[in-house]
C-alpha positions as CSV (number, residue, x, y, z in Angstrom):
1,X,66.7,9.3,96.0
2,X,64.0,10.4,98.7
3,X,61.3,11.7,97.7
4,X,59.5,15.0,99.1
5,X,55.9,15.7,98.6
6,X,56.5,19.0,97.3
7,X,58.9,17.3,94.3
8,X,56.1,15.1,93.8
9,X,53.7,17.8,93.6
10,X,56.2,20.0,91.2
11,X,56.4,16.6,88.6
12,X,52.7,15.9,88.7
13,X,51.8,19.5,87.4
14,X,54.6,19.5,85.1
15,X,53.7,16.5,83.7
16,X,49.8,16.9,83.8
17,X,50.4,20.7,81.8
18,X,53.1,18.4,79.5
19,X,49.9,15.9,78.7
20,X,47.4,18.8,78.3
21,X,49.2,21.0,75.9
22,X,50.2,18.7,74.0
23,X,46.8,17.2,73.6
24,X,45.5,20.7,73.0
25,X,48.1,21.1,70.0
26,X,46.8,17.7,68.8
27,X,43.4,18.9,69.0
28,X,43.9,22.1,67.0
29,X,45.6,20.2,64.6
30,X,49.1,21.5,64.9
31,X,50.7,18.5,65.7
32,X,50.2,15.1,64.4
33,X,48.8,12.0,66.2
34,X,52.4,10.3,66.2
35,X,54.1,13.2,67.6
36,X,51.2,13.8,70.6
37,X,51.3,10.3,71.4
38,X,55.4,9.9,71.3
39,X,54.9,12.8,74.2
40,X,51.9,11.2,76.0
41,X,53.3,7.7,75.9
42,X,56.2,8.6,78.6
43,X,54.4,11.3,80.2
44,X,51.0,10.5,81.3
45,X,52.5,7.1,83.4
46,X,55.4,9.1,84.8
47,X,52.1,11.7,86.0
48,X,50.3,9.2,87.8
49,X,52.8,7.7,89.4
50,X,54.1,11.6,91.0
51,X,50.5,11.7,91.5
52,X,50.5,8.5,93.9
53,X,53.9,9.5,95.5
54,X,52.0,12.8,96.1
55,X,49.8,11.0,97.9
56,X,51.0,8.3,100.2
57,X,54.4,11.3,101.2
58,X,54.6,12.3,104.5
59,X,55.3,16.3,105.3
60,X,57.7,16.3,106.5
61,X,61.4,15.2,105.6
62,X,61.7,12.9,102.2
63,X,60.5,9.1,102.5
64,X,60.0,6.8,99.9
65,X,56.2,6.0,100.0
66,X,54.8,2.5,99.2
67,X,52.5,2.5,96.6
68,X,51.0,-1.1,97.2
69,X,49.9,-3.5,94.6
């Protein structure tokens, strides 16, 4: 699947407002620590790697960006 900076873009604020309000709800005490982290465990790394993708896209047309190592 190629990858367009505006998809990238879309999952790195959905999963940045996933990571914040659930760490919110964690903070006001609705939800317990095991709950917040079975949410943050899968979506704070899927974040930051839209977040690189983001980055290193081109405008135009989907690529498939190289991170690096």
């Amino acid at each position: 699947m190629r990858m367009k900076k505006t998809m990238a873009a879309r999952i790195f604020c959905l999963g940045a407002g996933v990571c914040m309000f659930v760490s919110a709800l964690y903070l006001a005490g609705i939800i317990p620590l095991t709950l917040c982290a079975a949410v943050l465990v899968p979506a704070f790394p899927a974040t930051v790697l839209a977040l690189f993708f983001w980055w290193m896209a081109g405008q135009s047309g989907g690529d498939i960006p190289f991170i690096g190592y």
